[in-house]
Structures are given as structure tokens and as C-alpha cells.
C-alpha positions, 0 to 999 in steps of 0.5 A: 501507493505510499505517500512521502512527506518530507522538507528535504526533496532528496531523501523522498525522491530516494525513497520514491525510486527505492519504492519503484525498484520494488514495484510499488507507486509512490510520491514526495511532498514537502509539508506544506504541499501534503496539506493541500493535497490531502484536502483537496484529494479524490476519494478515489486516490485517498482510498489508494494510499497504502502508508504515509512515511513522515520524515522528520520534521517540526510539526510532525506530531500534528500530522496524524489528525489531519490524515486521520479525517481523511484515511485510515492507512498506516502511518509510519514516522522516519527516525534520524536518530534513537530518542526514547523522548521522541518515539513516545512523543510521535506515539502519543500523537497517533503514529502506528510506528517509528522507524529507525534509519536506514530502513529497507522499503520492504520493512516499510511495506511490511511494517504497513501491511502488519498494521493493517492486519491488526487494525482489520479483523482478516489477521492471518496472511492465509486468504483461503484454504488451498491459496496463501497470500503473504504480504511481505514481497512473498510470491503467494503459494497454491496447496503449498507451492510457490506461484511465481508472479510478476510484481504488479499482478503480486501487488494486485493480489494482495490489494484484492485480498486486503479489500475482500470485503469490498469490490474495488474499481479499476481506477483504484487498483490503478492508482494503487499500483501505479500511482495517481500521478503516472500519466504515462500509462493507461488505466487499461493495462489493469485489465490485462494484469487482471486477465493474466492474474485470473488465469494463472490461479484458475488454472492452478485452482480450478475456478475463480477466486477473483470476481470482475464485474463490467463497470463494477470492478474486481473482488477477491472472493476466495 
């Protein structure tokens, strides 16, 4: 799930629906609302935030701080225009990246998830000697071949694998792939994203690279 923070409500409620379009959750604050929310959020929809994009907006430098005694997840900044001065303003402030505009989401997302990797010790976008899985909107590949996935059970593996080190709950993978405000759907469907995920790479594998654990969640255990 990726959070959106900025004053002008159509330039989130764009990116919102660029990131739905790209099977990714995603929501808008204003400033003001992003620090109430952030203060008062579960640990449970703190740990599905994927990125903060910050837009542009005055006291944007005093941002990271505050996320960081929340969440380590990536934080981008949104450029309206190209200022040397800016850009190393924002970096010094604890930004991990400035992006210009007009920006694809996908750059987003990858841009993100290249952060993450730098930051974890798991750097390299292969999980596992015969599966390979990618983080920039490739489908992953099994002794070299593609393995067409749908977006959500794609985006399920790759949240696995990022969090192989830690079993994940369903809530979790729920609000990060559907995000914590979806009351349209319920946490249920994970379940059956989860089955028909499992199955295709056993079928492929030969055996389960995913452990699921009843009331205990799931883990990617290669």
C-alpha cells in the first residue's frame, strides 16, 4: 500500500486511481490529516505501507522524522520542477529519493522497492535458485521461464518474499494489497489469492515455497 500526501486533492486522487490501474492500494492525505493518521495508526496498517510520496508542499523537509519513528518504508518526494537547491534540501532532510514530474507509478514502485533492497540485506531480485522474483511489474520466472500471474497473487509474492524473514498475517497482506480502507472487500479473499498462488508454484516447483500457518499467517520459505 502506498501512501499519498499532498494539499491539492486531484493530484492524489490521480495517483490513487494510476495506482489502482496497476493493481496496487493506495490512498490521499492532505498534510495535516497524514499526521493524525499516522499517529494514531494500528501497527498492523503502519507495517502495510510500502512507500510515502510526498507532493510538494511547505513543511515537506520536516516529514521524514516524523515517518521515520513510525515506519522504515521508502520515502519519495514529488518535484513540480528541477532545483538543484531543492533536491539536496529534501535529501538532507531524509528523503531516500526526489522524483521529477511526471512520473509513471511503475517507476514509483520500482524506485521503492530498489530502496528496499538496498536497505535489507536480500539485494538481488532472485528469492530462490529455480524461482526468480522481480519487483518492477515482471511476472516471476521458474528454471527460466515466465510464470503468468494475476496482479494481486504477483503483488502477494513479491510482499512474501520482501517479508521472508518473518511470517505475515492475513490482515497484513490484506491491507497491503487492498489497502486499509477497502470495506468492500473481505480479508477472506486472501485466502483463495493465497490457495491458487501456492498451487501454481507447486505445481511448477514440485513443493511449497510458501508456509501457511492456521491463525499464524504466511511466509516464503524458498
Amino acid at each position: 500500500m502506498y501512501v499519498i500526501v499532498d494539499d491539492r486533492s486531484i493530484v492524489a486522487d490521480s495517483y490513487v486511481s494510476s495506482f489502482s490501474r496497476e493493481g496496487f492500494s493506495s490512498f490521499g492525505v492532505n498534510e495535516d490529516e497524514f499526521k493524525g493518521w499516522i499517529e494514531s495508526a494500528s501497527g498492523n496498517d503502519i507495517a502495510a505501507v510500502e512507500g510515502f510520496l510526498l507532493g510538494d508542499f511547505e513543511r515537506r523537509p520536516t516529514y521524514p522524522e516524523m515517518i521515520r519513528s513510525h515506519s522504515s518504508a521508502p520515502i519519495l518526494a514529488l518535484s513540480d520542477q528541477k532545483s538543484l537547491t531543492q533536491t539536496l534540501e529534501l535529501f538532507t532532510a531524509g528523503i531516500d529519493d526526489v522524483v521529477r514530474k511526471p512520473v509513471h507509478v511503475r517507476e514509483i514502485v520500482a524506485r521503492t522497492d530498489a530502496i528496499w533492497r538496498r536497505v535489507n540485506s536480500n539485494v538481488a531480485p532472485t528469492s530462490e535458485d529455480r524461482l526468480k522474483v522481480f519487483f518492477d511489474g515482471r511476472d516471476p520466472e521458474i528454471d527460466g521461464e515466465a510464470l503468468a500471474l494475476p496482479r494481486r497473487e504477483r503483488h502477494m509474492l513479491e510482499y512474501l518474499v520482501k517479508n521472508s524473514r518473518r511470517r505475515v498475517t492475513k490482515t497484513q497482506i490484506f491491507n497491503t494489497i487492498y489497502g486499509i480502507f477497502n470495506d468492500d472487500v473481505d480479508e477472506s479473499v486472501v485466502e483463495g489469492h493465497m490457495s491458487k498462488l501456492r498451487k501454481k508454484l507447486r505445481l511448477k516447483l514440485g513443493y511449497d515455497v510458501i508456509d501457511a500457518k492456521r491463525y499464524l499467517g504466511y511466509q516464503f520459505v524458498g
